[in-house]
C-alpha positions as CSV (number, residue, x, y, z in Angstrom):
1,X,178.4,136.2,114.6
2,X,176.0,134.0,116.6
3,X,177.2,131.4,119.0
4,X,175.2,128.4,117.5
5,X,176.3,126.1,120.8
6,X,175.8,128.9,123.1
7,X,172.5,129.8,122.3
8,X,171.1,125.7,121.5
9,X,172.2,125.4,125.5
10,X,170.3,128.6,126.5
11,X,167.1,127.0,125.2
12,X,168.2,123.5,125.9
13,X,164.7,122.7,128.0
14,X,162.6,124.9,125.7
15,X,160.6,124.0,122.5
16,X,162.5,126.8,120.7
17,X,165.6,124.4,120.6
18,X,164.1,122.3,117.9
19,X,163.2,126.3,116.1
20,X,167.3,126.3,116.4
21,X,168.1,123.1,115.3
22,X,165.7,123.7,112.2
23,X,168.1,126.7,111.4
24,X,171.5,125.5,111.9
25,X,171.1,122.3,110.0
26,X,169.2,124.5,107.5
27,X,172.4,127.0,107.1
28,X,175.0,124.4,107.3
29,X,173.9,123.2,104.3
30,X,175.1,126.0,101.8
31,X,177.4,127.8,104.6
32,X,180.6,126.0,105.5
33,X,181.4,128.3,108.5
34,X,177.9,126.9,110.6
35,X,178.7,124.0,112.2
36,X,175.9,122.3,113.0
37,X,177.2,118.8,114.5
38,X,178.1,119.9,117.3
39,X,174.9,121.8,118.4
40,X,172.7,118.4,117.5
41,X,175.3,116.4,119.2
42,X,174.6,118.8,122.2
43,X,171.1,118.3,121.7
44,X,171.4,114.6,121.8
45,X,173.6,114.8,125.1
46,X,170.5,116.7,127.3
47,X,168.1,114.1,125.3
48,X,169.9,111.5,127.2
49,X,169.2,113.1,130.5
50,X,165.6,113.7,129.3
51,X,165.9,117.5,129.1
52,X,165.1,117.3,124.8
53,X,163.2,114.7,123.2
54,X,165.4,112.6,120.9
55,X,162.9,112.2,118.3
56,X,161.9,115.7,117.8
57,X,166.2,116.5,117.6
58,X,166.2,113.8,114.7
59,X,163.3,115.0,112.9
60,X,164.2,119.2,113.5
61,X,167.6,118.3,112.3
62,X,166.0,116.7,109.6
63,X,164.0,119.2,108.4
64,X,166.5,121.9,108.5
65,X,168.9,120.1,106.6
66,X,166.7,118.7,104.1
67,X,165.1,122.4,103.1
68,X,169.0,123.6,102.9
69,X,170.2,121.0,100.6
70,X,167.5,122.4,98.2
71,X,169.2,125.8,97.8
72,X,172.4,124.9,96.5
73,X,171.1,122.6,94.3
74,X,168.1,125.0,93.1
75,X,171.0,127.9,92.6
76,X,172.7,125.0,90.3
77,X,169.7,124.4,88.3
78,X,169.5,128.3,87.7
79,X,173.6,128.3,86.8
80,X,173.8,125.2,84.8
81,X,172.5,126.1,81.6
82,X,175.1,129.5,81.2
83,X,178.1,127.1,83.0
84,X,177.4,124.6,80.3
85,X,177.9,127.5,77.3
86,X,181.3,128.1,78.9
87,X,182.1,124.7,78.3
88,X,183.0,124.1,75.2
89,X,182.8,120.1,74.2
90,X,185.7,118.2,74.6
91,X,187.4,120.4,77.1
92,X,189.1,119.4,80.8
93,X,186.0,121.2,82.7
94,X,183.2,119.7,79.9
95,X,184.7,115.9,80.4
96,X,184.3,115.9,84.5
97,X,180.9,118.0,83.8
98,X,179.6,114.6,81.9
99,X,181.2,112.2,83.6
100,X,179.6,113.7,87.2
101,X,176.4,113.4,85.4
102,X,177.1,110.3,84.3
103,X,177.8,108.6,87.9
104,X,175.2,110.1,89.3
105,X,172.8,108.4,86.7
106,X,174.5,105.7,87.8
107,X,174.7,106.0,91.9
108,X,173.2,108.9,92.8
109,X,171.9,107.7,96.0
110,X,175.4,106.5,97.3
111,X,176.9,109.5,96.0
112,X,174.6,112.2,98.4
113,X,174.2,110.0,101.4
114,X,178.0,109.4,101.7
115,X,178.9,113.1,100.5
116,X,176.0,114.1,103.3
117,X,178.5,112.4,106.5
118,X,181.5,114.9,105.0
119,X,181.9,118.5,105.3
120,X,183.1,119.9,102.7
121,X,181.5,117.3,100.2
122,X,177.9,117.6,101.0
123,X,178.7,121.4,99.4
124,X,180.1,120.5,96.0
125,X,177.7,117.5,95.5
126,X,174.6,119.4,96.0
127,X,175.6,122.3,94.0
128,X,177.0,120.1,91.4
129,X,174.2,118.2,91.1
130,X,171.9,121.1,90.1
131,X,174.6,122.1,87.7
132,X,174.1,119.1,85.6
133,X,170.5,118.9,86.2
134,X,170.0,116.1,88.0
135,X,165.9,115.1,88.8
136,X,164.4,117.2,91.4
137,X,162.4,113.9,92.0
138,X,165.2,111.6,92.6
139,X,167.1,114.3,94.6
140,X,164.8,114.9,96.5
141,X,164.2,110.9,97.4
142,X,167.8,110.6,98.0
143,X,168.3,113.9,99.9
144,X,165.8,113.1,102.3
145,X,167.0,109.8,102.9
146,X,170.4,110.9,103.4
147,X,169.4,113.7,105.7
148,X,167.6,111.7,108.2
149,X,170.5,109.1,108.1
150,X,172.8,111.9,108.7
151,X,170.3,113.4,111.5
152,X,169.7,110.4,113.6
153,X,173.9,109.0,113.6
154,X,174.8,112.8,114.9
155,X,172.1,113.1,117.7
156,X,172.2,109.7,118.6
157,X,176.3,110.1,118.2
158,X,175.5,112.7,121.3
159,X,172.7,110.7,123.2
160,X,175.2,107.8,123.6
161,X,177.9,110.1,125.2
162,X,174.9,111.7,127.2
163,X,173.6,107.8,128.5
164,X,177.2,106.7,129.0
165,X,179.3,110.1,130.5
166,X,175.3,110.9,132.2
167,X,177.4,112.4,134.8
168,X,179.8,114.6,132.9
169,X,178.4,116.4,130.4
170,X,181.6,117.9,128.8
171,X,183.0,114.6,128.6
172,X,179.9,113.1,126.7
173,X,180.2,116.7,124.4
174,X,183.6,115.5,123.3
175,X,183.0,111.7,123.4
176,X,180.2,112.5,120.9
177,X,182.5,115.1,118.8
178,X,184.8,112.9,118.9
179,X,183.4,109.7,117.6
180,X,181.4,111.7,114.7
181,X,185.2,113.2,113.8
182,X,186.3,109.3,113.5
183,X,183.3,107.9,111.7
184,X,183.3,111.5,109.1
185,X,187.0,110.5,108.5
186,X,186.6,106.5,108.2
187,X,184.0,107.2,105.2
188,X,186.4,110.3,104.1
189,X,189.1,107.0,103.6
190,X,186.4,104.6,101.8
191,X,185.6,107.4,99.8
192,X,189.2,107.7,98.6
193,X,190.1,104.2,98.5
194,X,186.7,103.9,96.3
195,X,188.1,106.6,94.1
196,X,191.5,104.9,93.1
197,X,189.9,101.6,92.5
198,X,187.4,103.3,90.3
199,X,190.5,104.9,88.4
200,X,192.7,102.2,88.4
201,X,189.8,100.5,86.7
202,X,189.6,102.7,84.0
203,X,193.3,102.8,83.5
204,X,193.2,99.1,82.8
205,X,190.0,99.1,80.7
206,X,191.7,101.7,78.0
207,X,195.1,100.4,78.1
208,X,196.2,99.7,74.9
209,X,196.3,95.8,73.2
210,X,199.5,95.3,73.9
211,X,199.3,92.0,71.8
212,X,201.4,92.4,68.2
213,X,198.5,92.0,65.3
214,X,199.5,89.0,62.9
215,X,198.5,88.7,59.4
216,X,196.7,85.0,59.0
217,X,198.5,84.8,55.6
218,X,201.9,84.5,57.4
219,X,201.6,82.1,59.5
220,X,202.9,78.8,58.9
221,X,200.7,76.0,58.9
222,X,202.0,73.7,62.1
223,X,201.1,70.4,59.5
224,X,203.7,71.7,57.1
225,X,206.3,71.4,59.5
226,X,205.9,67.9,60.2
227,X,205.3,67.0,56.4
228,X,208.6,66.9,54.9
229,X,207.3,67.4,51.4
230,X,205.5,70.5,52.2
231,X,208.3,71.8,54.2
232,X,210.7,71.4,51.0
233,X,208.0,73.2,49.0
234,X,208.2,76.2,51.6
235,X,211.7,76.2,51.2
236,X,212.4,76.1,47.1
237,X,210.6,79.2,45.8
């Protein structure tokens, strides 16, 4: 298996580094075991030192990631249609197959730029996006906007370490690691916390009326009560 960080530092002053930074982000994309963070953090790290160009990691990265977030959402798009026949309506599996393609009608955008900052989520949101056939147009918009969001906060995650640890380069390494592990993991909590509220919004819009239904015919007309006459009437059947 190749050493992604071993051979990004081989090539570290060469043009081919942005060639590996194309493929890395490119793979990560669709393959969970290709960790690309921590070769553009690298990248970032020597850009600080002037040995990469910063703007040529960002838009490499970029690139790579962008063109790899189109395969697991093309391979959707090819699935979706025989995954939606095995669905019968008003199943478990058919009721969070609308309702994702509901939200993302809704916030599409929010939902692949934050899902792009997590691991394992930028995996299940671009595949399931292709599964319920989202717009190639609007993915594509938001995609490429989350991508170079994504791109620029991890290699400028590494050109900080590199400007501030300039003489320590392993230190910068893990400062950068480090502080992409913290931010990944603050929006991992948002994300969550955004996920209860959401539920616990939906619980309360379908609770039941818990308020006891009256029939207008029984109630008692508060002017009777005061008017003795009508009150004996009430009384005497």
């Amino acid at each position: 298996m190749i050493d992604w960080l071993d051979l990004a530092e081989s090539v570290i002053s060469s043009p081919w580094l942005y060639a590996v930074l194309i493929a890395v982000s490119f793979l990560d994309s669709f393959l969970p075991l290709i960790p690309s963070e921590p070769v553009v953090i690298v990248a970032g790290v020597y850009a600080a030192s002037g040995e990469t160009d910063i703007v040529l990691v960002i838009a490499a990265t970029t690139l790579g990631a962008f063109l790899g977030d189109l395969v697991p959402y093309a391979v959707g798009r090819l699935l979706g249609e025989r995954i939606l026949k095995r669905l019968p309506p008003g199943s478990k599996r058919r009721t969070a197959h609308d309702w994702f393609a509901r939200e993302l009608e809704s916030r599409g955008g929010f939902i692949l730029v934050t899902t792009r900052f997590i691991p394992v989520g930028r995996y299940l949101a671009t595949l399931s996006t292709g599964l319920v056939g989202y717009t190639l147009g609007k993915y594509a918009l938001f995609v490429a906007f989350a991508t170079g969001t994504w791109s620029a906060y991890t290699a400028l995650t590494g050109y900080l370490g590199g400007v501030v640890f300039q003489e320590n380069t392993l230190l910068a390494i893990a400062v950068g690691v480090g502080l992409a592990l913290v931010v990944t993991g603050a929006l991992e909590g948002i994300r969550h916390l955004s996920r209860r509220r959401t539920a616990a919004a939906k619980d309360t819009a379908i609770a039941p009326d818990t308020a006891t239904d009256v029939d207008p015919a029984t109630v008692q007309d508060p002017a009777a009560v005061k008017d003795p006459a009508v009150a004996a009437d009430t009384v005497v059947d």
